[in-house]
C-alpha positions in Angstrom: 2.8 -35.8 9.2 1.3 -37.7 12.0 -1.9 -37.6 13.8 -0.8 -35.4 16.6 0.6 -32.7 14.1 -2.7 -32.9 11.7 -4.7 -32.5 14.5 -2.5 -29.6 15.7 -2.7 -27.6 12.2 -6.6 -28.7 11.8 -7.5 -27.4 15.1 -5.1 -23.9 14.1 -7.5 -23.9 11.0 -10.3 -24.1 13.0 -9.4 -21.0 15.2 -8.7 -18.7 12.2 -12.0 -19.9 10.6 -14.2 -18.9 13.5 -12.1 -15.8 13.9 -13.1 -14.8 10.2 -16.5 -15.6 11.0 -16.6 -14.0 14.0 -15.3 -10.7 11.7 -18.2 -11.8 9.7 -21.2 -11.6 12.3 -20.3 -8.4 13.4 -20.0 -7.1 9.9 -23.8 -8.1 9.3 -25.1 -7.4 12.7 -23.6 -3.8 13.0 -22.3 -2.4 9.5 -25.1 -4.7 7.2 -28.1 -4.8 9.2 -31.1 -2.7 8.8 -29.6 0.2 10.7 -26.3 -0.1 9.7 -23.9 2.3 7.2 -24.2 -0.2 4.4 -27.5 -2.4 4.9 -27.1 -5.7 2.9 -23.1 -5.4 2.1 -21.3 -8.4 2.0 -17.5 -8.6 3.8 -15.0 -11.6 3.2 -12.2 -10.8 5.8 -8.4 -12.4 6.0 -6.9 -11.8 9.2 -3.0 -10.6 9.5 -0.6 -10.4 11.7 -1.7 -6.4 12.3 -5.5 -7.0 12.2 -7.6 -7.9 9.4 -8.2 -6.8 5.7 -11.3 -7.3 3.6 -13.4 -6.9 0.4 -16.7 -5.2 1.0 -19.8 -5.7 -1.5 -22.7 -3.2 -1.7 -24.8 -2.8 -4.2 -25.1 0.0 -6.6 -27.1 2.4 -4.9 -24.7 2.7 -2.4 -22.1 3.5 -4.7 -21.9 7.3 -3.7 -21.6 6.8 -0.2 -18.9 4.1 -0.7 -16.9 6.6 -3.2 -18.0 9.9 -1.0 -18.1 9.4 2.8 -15.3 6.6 3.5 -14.2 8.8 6.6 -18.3 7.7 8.0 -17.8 4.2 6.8 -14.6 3.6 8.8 -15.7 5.2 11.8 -18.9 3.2 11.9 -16.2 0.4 11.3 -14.4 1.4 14.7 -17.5 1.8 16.8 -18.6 -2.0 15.8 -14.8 -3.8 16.3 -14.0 -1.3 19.1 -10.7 -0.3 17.4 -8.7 2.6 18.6 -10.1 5.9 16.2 -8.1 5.8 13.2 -7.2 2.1 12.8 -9.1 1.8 9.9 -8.6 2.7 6.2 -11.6 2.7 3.3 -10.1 2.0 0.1 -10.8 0.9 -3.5 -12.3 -1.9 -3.8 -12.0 -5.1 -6.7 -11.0 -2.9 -10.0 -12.1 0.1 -8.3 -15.6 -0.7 -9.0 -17.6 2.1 -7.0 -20.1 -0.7 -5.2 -17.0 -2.0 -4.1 -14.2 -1.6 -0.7 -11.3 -2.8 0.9 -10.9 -2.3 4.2 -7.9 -2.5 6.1 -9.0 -2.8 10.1 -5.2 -2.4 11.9 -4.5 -2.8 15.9 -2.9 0.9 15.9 -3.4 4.0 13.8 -0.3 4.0 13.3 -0.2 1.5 10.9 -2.7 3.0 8.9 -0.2 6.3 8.2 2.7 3.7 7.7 0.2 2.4 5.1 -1.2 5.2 3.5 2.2 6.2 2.5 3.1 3.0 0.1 4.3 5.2 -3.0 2.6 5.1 -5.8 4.0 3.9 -9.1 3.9 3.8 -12.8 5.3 0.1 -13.0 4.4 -1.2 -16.8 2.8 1.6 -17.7 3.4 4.1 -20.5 3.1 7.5 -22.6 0.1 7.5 -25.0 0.9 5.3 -28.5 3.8 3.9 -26.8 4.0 -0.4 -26.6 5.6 -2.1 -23.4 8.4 -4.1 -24.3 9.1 -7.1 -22.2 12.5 -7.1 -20.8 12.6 -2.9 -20.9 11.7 -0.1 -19.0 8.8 2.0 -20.3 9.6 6.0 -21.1 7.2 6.1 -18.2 9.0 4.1 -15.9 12.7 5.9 -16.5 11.2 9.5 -16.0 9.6 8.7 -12.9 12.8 7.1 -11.4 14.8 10.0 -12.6 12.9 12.5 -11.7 12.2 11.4 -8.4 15.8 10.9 -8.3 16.5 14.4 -8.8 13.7 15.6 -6.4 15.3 13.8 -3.5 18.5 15.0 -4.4 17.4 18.5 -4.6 15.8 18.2 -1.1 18.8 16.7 0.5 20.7 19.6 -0.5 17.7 22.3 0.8 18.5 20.0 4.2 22.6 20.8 4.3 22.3 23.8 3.3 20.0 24.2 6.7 16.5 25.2 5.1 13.4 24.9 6.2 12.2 21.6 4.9 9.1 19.7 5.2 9.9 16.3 6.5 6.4 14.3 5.2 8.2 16.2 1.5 11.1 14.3 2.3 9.9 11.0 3.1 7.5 10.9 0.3 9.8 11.9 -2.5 13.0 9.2 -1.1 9.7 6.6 -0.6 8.7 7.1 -4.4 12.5 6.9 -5.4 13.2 4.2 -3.8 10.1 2.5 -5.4 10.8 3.0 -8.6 14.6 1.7 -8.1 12.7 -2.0 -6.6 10.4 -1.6 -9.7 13.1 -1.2 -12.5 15.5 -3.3 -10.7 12.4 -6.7 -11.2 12.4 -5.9 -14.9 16.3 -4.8 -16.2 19.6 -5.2 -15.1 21.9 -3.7 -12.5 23.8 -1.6 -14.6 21.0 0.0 -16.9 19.3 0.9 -12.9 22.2 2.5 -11.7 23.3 4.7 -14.7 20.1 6.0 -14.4 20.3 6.8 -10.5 23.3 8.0 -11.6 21.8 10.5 -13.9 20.2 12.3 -10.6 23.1 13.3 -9.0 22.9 11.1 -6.0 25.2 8.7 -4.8 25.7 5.8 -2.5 25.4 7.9 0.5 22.2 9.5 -0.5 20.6 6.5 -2.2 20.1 4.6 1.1 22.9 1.7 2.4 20.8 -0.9 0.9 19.9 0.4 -2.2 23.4 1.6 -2.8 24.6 -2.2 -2.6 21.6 -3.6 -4.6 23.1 -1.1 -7.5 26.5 -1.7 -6.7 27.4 2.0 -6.4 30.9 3.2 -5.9 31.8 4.4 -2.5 34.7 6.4 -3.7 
């Protein structure tokens, strides 16, 4: 690397430095101060490409309010980073210790639905008294991909048979489906995945393109 380029990157490091700390300052001047939702909680921020994302520290007295009233805490978050009303998502915090947040701070609300919809999972967990083995899937982990299998097969079939479906139902059920194929496909092989995709009725045309290729499902 020559001068020119490390001067390049170090000045680039610079930038995203101050913009952190810029983050920062507001945080204490506006959320932390005296007057602020959470007087006295600490924010380290990481900026992304759709905003910023960071761990909030309070202190155990706020622990209510940071369990209770997240809705307050991101609109107070708004109001200080003059973000369009519903850009911003309260979550759990580090091991979902109650005096603890993340907070997601997008450019659009819409992200914050795209976001809000990741599927939940049950990767590498398991039934009471049973032991993960390494290189399997748990009981755990085949029922949810099989039953959520089924569910989206059963909703696709509400849809051509023209009922009344609701479309957030849809999504939601091919969403945690489709998870637990990526999950199960990281952990066992091809095969052992698709016999049990196959075991819910669906095919490659109801699977999803991709997902029907990843499994190497028949088109016949």
């Amino acid at each position: 690397m020559d001068r020119g380029e490390a001067a390049e990157r170090d000045l680039r490091r610079e930038e995203y430095v101050q913009l952190c700390e810029a983050i920062r300052h507001t945080w204490m001047a506006q959320i932390a101060g005296k007057r602020g939702i959470l007087p006295g909680a600490t924010l380290d921020p990481i900026i992304t490409p759709r905003g910023w994302v960071g761990h909030v520290q309070g202190t155990i007295a706020q622990s209510d309010l940071m369990s209770d009233d997240r809705p307050r805490i991101a609109a107070a978050i708004v109001l200080a980073y003059d973000l369009p009303l519903g850009a911003v998502l309260v979550d759990d915090g580090h091991r979902r210790i109650p005096d603890s947040l993340t907070v997601w701070a997008f450019r659009r609300p819409g992200e914050v639905d795209y976001h809000q919809r990741l599927p939940h999972t049950v990767f590498n967990q398991v039934f009471a008294g049973e032991e993960a083995v390494p290189g399997t899937l748990t009981r755990l982990e085949r029922a949810e991909l099989v039953s959520w299998g089924r569910k989206v097969n059963a909703i696709l079939g509400a849809v051509r048979r023209g009922a009344e479906v609701d479309m957030d139902q849809v999504t939601r059920r091919y969403n945690r489906f489709r998870g637990a194929v990526l999950d199960a496909l990281s952990k066992v092989d091809v095969e052992q995945v698709r016999e049990l995709v196959e075991q819910t009725g669906l095919n490659h045309r109801t699977v999803g393109v991709d997902i029907g290729r990843l499994l190497g499902m028949s088109r016949d």
